[in-house]
mmCIF file of the N, C-alpha and C atoms, coordinates in Angstrom:
data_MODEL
# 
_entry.id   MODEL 
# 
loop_
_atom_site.group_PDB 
_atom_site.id 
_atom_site.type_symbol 
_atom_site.label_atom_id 
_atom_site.label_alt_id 
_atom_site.label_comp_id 
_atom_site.label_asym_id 
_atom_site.label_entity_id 
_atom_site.label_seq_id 
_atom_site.pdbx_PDB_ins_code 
_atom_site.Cartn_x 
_atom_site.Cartn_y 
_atom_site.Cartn_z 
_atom_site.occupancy 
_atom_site.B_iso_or_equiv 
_atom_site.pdbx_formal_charge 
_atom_site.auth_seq_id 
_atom_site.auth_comp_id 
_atom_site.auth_asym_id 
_atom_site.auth_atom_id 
_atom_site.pdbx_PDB_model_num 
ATOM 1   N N  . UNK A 1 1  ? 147.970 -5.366 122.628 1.00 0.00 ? 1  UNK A N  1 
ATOM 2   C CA . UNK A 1 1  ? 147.162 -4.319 123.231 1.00 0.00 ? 1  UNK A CA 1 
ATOM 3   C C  . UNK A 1 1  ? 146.422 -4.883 124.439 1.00 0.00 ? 1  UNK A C  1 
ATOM 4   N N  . UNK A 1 2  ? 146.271 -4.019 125.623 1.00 0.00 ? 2  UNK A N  1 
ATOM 5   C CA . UNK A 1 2  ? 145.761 -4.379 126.775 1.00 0.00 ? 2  UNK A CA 1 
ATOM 6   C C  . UNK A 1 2  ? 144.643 -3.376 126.855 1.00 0.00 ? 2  UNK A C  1 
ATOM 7   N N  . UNK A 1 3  ? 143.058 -4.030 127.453 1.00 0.00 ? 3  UNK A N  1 
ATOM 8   C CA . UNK A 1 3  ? 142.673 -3.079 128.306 1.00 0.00 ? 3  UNK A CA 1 
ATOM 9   C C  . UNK A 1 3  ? 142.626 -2.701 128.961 1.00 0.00 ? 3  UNK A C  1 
ATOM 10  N N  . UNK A 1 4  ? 142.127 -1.185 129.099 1.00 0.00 ? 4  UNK A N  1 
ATOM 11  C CA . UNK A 1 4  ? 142.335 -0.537 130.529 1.00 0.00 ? 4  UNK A CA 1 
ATOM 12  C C  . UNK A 1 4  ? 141.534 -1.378 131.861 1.00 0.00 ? 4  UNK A C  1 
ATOM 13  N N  . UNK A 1 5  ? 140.354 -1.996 131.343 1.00 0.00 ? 5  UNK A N  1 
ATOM 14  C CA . UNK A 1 5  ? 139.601 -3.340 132.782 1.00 0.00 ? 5  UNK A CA 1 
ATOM 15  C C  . UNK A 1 5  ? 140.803 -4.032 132.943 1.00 0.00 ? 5  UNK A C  1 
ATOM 16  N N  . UNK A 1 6  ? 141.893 -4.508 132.352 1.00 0.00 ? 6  UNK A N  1 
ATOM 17  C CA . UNK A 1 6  ? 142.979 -5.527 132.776 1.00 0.00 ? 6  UNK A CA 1 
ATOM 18  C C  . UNK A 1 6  ? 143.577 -4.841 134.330 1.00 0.00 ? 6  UNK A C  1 
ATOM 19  N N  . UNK A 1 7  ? 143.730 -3.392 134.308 1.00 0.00 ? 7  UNK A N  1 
ATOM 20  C CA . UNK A 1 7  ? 144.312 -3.203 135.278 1.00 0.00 ? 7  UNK A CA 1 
ATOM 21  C C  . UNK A 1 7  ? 144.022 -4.282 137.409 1.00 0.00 ? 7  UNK A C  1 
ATOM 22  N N  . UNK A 1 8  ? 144.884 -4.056 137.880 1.00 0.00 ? 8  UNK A N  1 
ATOM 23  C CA . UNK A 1 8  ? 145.102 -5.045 138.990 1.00 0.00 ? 8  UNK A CA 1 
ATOM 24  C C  . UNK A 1 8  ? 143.915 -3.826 140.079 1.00 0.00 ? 8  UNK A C  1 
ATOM 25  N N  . UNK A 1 9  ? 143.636 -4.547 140.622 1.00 0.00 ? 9  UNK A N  1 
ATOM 26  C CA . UNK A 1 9  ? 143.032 -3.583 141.993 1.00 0.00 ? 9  UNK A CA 1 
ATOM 27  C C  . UNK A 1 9  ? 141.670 -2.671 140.907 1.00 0.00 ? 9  UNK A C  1 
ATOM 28  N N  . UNK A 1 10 ? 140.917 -3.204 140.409 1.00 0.00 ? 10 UNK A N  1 
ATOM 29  C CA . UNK A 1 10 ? 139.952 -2.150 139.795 1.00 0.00 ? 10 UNK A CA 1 
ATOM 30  C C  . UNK A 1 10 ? 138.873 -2.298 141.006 1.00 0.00 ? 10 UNK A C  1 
ATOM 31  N N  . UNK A 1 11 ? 138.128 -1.030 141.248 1.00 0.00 ? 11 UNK A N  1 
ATOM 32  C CA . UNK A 1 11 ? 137.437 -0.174 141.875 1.00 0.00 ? 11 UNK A CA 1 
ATOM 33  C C  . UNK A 1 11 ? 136.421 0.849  141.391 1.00 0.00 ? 11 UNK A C  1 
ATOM 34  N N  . UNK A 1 12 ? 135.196 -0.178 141.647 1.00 0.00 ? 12 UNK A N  1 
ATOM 35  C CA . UNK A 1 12 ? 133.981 1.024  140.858 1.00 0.00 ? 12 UNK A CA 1 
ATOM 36  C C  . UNK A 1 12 ? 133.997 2.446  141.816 1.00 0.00 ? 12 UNK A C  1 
ATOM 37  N N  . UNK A 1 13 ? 133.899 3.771  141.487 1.00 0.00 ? 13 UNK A N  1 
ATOM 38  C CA . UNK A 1 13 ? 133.841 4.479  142.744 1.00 0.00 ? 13 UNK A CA 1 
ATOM 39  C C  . UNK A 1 13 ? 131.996 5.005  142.531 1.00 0.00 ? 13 UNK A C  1 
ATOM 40  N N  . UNK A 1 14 ? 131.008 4.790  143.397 1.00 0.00 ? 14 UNK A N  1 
ATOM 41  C CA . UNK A 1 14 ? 129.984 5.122  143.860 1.00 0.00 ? 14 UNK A CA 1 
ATOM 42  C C  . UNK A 1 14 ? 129.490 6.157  143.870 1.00 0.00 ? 14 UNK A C  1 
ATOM 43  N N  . UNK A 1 15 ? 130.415 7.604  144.016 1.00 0.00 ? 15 UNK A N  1 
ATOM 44  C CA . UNK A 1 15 ? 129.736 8.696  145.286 1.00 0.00 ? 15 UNK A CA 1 
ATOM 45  C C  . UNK A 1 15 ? 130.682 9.714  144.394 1.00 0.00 ? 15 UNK A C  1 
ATOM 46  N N  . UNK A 1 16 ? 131.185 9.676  142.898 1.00 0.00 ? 16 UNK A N  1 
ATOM 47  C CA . UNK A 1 16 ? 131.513 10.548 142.495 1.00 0.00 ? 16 UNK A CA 1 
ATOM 48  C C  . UNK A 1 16 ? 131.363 11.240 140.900 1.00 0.00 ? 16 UNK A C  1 
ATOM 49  N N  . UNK A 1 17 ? 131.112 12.124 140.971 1.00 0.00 ? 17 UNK A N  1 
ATOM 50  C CA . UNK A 1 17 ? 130.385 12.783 140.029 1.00 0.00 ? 17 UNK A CA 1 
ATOM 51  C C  . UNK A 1 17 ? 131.389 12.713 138.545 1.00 0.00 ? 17 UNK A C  1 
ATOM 52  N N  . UNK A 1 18 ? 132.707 12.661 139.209 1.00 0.00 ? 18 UNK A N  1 
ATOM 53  C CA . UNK A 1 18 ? 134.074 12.644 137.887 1.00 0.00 ? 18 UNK A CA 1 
ATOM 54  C C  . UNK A 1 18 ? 134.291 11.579 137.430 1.00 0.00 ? 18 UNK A C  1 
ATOM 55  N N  . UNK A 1 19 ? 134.833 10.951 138.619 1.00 0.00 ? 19 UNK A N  1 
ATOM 56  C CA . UNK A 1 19 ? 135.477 9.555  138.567 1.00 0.00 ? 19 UNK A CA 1 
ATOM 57  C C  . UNK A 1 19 ? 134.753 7.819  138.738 1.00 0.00 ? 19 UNK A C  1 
ATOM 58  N N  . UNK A 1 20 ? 134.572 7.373  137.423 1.00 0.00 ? 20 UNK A N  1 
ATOM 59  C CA . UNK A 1 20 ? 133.567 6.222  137.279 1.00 0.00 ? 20 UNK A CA 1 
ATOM 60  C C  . UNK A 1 20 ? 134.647 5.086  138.601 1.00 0.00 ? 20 UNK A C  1 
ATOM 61  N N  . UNK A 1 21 ? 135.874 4.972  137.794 1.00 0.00 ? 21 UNK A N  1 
ATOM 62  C CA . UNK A 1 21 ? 136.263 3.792  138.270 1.00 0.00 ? 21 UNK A CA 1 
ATOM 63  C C  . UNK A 1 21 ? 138.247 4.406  138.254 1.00 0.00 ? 21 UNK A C  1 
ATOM 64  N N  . UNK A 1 22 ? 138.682 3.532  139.335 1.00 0.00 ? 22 UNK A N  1 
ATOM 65  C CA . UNK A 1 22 ? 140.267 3.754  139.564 1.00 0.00 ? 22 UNK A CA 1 
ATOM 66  C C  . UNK A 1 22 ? 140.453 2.343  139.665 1.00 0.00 ? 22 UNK A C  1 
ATOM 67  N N  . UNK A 1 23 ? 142.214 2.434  139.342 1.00 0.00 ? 23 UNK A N  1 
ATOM 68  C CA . UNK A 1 23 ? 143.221 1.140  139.277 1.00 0.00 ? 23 UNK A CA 1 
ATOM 69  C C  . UNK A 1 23 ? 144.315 1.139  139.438 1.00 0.00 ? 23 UNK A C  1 
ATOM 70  N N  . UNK A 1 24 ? 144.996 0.089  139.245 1.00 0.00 ? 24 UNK A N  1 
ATOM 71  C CA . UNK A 1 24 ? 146.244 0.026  139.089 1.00 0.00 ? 24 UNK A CA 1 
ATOM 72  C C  . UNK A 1 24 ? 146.667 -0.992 137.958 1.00 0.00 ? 24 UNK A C  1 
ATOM 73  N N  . UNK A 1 25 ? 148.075 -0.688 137.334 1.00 0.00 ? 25 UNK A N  1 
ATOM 74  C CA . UNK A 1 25 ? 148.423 -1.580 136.795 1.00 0.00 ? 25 UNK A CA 1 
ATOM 75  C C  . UNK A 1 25 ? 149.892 -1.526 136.720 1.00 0.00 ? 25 UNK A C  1 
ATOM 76  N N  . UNK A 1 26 ? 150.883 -2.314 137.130 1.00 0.00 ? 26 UNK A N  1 
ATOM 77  C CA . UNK A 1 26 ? 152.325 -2.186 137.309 1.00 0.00 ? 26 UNK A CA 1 
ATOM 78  C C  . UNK A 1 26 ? 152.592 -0.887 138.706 1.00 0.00 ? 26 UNK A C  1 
ATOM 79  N N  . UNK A 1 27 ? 153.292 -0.110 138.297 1.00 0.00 ? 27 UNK A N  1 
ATOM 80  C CA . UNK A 1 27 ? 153.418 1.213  138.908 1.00 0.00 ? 27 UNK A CA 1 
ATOM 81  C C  . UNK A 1 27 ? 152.409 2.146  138.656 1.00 0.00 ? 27 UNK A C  1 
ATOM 82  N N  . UNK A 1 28 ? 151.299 2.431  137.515 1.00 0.00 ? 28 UNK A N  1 
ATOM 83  C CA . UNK A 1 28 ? 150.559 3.436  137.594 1.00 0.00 ? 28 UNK A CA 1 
ATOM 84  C C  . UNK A 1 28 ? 149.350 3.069  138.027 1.00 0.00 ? 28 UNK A C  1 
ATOM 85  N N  . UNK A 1 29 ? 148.821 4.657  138.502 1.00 0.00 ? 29 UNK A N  1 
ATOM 86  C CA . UNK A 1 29 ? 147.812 4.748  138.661 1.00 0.00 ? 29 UNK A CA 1 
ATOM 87  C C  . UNK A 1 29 ? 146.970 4.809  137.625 1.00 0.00 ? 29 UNK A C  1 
ATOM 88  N N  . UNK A 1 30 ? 145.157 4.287  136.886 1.00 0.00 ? 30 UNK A N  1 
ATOM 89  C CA . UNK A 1 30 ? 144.481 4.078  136.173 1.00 0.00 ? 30 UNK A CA 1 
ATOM 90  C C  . UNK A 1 30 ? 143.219 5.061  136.492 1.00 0.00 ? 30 UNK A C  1 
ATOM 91  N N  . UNK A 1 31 ? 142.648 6.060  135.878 1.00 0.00 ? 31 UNK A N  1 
ATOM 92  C CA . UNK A 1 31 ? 141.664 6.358  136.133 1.00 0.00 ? 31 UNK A CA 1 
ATOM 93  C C  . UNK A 1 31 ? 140.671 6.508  135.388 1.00 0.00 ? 31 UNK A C  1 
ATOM 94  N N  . UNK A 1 32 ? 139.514 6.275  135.094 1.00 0.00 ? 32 UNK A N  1 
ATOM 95  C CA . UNK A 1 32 ? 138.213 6.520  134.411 1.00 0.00 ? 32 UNK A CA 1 
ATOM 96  C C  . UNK A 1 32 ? 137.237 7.609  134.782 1.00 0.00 ? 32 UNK A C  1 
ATOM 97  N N  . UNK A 1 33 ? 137.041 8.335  134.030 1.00 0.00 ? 33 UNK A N  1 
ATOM 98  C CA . UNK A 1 33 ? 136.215 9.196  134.030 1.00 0.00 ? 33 UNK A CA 1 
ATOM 99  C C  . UNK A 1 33 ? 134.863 8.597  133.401 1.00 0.00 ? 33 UNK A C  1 
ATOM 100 N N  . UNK A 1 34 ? 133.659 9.533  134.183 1.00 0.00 ? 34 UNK A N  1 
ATOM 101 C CA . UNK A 1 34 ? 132.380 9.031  133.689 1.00 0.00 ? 34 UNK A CA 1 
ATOM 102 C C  . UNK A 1 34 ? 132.501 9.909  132.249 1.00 0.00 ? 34 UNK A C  1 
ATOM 103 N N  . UNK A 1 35 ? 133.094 10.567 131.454 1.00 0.00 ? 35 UNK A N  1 
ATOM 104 C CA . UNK A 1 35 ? 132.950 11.012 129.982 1.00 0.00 ? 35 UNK A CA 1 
ATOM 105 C C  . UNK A 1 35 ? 133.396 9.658  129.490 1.00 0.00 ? 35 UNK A C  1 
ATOM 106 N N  . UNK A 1 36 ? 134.014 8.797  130.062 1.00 0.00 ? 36 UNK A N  1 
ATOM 107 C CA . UNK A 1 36 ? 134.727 7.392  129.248 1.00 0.00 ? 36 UNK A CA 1 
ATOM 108 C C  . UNK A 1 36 ? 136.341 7.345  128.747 1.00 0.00 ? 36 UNK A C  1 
ATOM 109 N N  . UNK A 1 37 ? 136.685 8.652  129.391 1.00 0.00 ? 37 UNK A N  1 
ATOM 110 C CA . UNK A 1 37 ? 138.052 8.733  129.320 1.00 0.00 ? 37 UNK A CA 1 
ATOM 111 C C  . UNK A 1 37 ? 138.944 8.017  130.210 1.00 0.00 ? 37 UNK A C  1 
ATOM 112 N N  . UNK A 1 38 ? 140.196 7.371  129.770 1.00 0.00 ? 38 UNK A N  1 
ATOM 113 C CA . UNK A 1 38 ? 140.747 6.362  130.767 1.00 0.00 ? 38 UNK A CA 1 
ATOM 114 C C  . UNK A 1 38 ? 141.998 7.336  130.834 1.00 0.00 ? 38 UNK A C  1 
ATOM 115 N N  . UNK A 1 39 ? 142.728 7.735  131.824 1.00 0.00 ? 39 UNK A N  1 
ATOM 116 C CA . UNK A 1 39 ? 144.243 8.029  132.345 1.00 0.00 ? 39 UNK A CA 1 
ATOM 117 C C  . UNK A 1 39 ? 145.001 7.582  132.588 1.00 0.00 ? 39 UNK A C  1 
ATOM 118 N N  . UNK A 1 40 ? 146.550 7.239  132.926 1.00 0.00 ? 40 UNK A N  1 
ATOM 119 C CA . UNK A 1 40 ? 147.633 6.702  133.750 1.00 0.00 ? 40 UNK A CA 1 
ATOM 120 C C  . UNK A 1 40 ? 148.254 7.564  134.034 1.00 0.00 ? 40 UNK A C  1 
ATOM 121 N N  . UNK A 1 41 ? 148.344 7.565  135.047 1.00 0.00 ? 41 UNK A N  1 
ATOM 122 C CA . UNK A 1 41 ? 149.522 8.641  136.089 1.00 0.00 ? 41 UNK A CA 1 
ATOM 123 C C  . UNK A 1 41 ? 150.524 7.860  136.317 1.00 0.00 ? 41 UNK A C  1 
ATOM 124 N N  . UNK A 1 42 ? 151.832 7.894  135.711 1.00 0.00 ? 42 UNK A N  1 
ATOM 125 C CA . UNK A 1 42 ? 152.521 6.790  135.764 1.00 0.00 ? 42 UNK A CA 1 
ATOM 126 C C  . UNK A 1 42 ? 153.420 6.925  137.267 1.00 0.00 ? 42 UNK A C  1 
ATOM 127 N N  . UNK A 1 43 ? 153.445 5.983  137.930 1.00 0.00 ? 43 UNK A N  1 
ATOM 128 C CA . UNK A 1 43 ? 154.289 6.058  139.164 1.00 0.00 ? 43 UNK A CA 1 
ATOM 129 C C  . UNK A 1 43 ? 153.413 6.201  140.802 1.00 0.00 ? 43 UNK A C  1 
ATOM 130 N N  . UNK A 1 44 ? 151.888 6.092  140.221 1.00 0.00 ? 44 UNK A N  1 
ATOM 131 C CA . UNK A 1 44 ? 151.021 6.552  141.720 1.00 0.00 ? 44 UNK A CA 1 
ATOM 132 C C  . UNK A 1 44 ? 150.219 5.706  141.873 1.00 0.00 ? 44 UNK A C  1 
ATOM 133 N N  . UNK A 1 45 ? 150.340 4.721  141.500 1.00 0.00 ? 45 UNK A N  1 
ATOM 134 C CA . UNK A 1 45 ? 149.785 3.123  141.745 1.00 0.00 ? 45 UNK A CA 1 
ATOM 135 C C  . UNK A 1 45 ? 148.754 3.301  143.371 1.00 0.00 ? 45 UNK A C  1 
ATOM 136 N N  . UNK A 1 46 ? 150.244 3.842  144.526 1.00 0.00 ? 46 UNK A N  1 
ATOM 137 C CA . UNK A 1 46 ? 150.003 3.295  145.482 1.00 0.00 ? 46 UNK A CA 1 
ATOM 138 C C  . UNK A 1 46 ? 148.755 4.715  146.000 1.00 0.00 ? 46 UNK A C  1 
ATOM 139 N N  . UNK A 1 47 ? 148.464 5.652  145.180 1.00 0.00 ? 47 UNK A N  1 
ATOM 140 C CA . UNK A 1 47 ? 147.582 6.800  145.351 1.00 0.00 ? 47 UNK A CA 1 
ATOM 141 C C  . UNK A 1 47 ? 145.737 5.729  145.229 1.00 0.00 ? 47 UNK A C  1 
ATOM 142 N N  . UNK A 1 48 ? 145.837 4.636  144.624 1.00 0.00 ? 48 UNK A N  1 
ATOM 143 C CA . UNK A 1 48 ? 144.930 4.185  144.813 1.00 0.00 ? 48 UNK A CA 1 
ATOM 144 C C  . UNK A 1 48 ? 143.852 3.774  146.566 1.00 0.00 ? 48 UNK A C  1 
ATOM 145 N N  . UNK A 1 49 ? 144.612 3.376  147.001 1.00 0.00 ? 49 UNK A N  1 
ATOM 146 C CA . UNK A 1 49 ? 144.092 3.475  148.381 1.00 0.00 ? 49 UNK A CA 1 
ATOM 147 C C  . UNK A 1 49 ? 143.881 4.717  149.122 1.00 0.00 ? 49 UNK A C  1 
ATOM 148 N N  . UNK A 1 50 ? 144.981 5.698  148.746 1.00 0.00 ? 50 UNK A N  1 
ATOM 149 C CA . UNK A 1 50 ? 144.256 6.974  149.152 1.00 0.00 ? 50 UNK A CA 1 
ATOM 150 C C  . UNK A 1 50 ? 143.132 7.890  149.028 1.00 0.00 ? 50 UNK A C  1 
ATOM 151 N N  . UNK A 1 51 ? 142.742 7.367  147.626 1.00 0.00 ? 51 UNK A N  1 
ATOM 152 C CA . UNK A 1 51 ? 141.915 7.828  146.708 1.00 0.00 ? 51 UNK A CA 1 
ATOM 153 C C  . UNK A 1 51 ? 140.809 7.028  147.348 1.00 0.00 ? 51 UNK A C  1 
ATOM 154 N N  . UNK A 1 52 ? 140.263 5.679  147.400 1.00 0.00 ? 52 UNK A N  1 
ATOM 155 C CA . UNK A 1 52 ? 139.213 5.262  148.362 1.00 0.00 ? 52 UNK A CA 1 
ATOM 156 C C  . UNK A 1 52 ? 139.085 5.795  149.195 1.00 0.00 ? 52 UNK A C  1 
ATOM 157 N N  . UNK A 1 53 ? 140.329 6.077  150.700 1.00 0.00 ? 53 UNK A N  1 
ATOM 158 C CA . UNK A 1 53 ? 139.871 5.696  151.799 1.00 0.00 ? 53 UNK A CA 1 
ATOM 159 C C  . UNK A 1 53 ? 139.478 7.937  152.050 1.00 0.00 ? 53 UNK A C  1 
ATOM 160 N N  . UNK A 1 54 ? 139.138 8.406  150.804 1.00 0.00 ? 54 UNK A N  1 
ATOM 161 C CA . UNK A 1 54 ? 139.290 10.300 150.778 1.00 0.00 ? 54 UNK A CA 1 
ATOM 162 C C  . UNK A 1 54 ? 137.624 10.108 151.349 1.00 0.00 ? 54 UNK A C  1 
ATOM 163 N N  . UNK A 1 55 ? 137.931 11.141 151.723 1.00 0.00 ? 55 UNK A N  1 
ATOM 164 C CA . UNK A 1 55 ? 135.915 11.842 152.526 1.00 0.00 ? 55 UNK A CA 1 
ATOM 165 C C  . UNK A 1 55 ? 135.673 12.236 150.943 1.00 0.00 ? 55 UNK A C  1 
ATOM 166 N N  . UNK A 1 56 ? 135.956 13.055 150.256 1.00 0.00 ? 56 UNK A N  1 
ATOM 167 C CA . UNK A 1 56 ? 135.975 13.221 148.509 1.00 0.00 ? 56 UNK A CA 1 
ATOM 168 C C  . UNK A 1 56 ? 136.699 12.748 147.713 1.00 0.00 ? 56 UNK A C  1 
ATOM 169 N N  . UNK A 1 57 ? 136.240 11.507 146.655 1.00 0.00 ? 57 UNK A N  1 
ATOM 170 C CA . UNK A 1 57 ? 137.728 11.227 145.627 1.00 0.00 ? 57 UNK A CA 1 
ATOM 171 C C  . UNK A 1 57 ? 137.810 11.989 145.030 1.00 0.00 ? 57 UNK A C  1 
ATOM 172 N N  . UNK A 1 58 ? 136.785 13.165 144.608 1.00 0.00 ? 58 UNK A N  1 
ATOM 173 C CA . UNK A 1 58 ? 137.244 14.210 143.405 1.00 0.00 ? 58 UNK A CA 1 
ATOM 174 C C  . UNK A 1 58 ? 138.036 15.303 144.225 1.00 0.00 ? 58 UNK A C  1 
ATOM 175 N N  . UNK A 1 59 ? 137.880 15.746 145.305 1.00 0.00 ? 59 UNK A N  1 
ATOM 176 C CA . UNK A 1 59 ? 138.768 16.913 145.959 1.00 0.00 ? 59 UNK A CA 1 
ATOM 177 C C  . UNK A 1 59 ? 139.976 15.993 145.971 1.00 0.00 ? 59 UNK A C  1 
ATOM 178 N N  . UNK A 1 60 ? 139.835 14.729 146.286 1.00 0.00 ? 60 UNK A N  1 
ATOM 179 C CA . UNK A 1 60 ? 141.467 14.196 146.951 1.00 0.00 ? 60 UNK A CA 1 
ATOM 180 C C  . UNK A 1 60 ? 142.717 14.449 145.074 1.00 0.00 ? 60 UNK A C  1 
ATOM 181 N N  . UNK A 1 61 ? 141.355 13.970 144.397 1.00 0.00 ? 61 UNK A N  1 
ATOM 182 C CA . UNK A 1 61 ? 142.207 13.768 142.962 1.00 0.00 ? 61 UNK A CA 1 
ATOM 183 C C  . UNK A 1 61 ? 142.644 15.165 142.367 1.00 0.00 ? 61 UNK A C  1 
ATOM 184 N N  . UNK A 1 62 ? 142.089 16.520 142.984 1.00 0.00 ? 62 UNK A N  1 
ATOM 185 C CA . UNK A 1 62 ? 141.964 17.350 142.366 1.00 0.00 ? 62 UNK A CA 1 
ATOM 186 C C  . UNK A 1 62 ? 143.030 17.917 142.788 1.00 0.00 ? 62 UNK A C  1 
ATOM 187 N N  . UNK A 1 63 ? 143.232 17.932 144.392 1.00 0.00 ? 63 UNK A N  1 
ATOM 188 C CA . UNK A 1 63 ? 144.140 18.336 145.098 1.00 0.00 ? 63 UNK A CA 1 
ATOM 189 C C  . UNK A 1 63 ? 145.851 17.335 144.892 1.00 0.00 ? 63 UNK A C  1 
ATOM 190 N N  . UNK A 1 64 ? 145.680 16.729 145.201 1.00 0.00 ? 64 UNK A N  1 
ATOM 191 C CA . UNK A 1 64 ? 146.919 15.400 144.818 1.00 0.00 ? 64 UNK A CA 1 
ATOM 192 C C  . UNK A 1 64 ? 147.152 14.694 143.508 1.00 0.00 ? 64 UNK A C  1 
ATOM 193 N N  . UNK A 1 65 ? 146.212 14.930 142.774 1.00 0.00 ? 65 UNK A N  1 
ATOM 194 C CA . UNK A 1 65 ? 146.563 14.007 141.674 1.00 0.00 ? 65 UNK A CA 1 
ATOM 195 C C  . UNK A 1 65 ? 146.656 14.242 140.346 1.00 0.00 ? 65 UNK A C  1 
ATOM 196 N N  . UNK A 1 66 ? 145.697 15.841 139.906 1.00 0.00 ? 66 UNK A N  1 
ATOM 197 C CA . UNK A 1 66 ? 145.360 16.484 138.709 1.00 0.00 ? 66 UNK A CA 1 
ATOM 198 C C  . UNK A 1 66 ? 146.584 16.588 137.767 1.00 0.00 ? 66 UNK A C  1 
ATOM 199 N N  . UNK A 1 67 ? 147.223 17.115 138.685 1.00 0.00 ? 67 UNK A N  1 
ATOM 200 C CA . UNK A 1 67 ? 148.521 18.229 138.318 1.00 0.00 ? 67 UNK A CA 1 
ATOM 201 C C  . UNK A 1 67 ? 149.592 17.347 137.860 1.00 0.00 ? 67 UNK A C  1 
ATOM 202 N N  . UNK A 1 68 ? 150.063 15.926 138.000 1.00 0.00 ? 68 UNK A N  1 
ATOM 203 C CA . UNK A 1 68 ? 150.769 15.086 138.099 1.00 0.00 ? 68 UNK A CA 1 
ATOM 204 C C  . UNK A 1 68 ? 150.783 14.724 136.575 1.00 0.00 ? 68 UNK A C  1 
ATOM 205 N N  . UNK A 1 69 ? 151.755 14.419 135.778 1.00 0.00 ? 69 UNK A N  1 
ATOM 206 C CA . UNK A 1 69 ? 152.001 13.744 134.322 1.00 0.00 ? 69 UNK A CA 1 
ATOM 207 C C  . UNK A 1 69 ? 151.198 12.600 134.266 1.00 0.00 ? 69 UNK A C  1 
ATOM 208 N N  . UNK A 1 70 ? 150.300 12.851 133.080 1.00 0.00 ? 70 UNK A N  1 
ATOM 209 C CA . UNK A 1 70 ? 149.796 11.440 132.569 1.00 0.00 ? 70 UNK A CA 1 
ATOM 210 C C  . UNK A 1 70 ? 149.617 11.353 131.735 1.00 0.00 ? 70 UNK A C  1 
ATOM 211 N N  . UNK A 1 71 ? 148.452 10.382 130.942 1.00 0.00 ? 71 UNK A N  1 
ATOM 212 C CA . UNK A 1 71 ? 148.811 9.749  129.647 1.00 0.00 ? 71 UNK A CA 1 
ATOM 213 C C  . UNK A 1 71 ? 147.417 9.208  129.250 1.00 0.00 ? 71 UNK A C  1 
ATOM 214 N N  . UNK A 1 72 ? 146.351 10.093 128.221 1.00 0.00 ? 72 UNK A N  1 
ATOM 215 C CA . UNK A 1 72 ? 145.268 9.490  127.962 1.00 0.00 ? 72 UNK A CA 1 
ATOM 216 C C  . UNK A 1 72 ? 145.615 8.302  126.997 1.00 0.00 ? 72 UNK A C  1 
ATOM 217 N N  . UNK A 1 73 ? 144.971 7.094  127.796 1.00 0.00 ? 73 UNK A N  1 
ATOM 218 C CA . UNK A 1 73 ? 144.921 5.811  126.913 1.00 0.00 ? 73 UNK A CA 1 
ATOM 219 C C  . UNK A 1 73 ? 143.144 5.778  126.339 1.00 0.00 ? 73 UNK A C  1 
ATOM 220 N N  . UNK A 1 74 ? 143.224 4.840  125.149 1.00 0.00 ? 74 UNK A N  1 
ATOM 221 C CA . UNK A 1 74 ? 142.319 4.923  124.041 1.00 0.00 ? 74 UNK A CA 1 
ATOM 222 C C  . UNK A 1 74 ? 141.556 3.586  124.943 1.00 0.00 ? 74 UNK A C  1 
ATOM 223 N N  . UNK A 1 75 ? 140.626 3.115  124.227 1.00 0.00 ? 75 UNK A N  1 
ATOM 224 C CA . UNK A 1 75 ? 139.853 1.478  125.200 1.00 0.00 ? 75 UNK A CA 1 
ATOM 225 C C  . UNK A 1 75 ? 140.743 0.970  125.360 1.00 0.00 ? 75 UNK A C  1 
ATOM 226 N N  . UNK A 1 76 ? 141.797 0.694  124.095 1.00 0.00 ? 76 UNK A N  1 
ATOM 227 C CA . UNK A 1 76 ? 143.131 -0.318 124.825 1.00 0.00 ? 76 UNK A CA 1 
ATOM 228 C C  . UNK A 1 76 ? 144.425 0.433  124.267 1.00 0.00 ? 76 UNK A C  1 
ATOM 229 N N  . UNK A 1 77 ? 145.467 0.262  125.550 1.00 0.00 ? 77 UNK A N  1 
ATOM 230 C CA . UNK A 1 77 ? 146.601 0.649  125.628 1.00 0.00 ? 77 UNK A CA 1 
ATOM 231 C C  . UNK A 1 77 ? 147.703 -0.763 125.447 1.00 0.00 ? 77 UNK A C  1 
ATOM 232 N N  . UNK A 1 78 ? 148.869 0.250  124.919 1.00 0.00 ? 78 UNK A N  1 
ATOM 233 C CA . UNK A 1 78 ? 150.263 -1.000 125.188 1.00 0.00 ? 78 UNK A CA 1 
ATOM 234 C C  . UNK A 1 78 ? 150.555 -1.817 126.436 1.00 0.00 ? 78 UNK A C  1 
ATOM 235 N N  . UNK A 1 79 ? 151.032 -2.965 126.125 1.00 0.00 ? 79 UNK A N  1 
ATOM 236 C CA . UNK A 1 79 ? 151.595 -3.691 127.184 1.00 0.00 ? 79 UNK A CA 1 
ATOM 237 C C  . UNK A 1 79 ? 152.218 -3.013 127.856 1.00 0.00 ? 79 UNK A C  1 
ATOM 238 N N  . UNK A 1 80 ? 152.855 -3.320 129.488 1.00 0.00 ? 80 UNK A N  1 
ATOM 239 C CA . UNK A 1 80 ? 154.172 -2.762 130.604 1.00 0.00 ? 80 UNK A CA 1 
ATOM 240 C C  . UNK A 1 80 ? 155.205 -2.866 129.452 1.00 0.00 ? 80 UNK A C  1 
# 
């Protein structure tokens, strides 16, 4: 079992009311919610930099990223 902090590229985000913290790990994208819920969007790894460099990460995530297949992980998830 891995935790979701293992992920590569972690990123506290500051300035948003949803989203505590984003990542990466392999190909997916990692996301944390301030409820303490962790996500993987599997395959949008590289949505991480987009997601920083947004005027809003919650409009950018809401608009680009909501809708996309993912996968609530528990504190710790399976290995790649």
């Amino acid at each position: 079992m891995v935790n979701p902090y293992d992920a590569k590229r972690w990123h506290e985000i500051t300035d948003s009311s949803m989203i505590k913290s984003v990542g990466s790990r392999g190909k997916d994208l990692i996301v944390e919610f301030h409820s303490g819920d962790f996500y993987a969007y599997p395959g949008l790894a590289d949505e991480v930099d987009s997601l920083l460099a947004a005027e809003s990460v919650g409009k950018y995530f809401h608009q680009q990223i909501r809708h996309q297949p993912c996968l609530k992980l528990g504190l710790e998830w399976p290995d790649e």
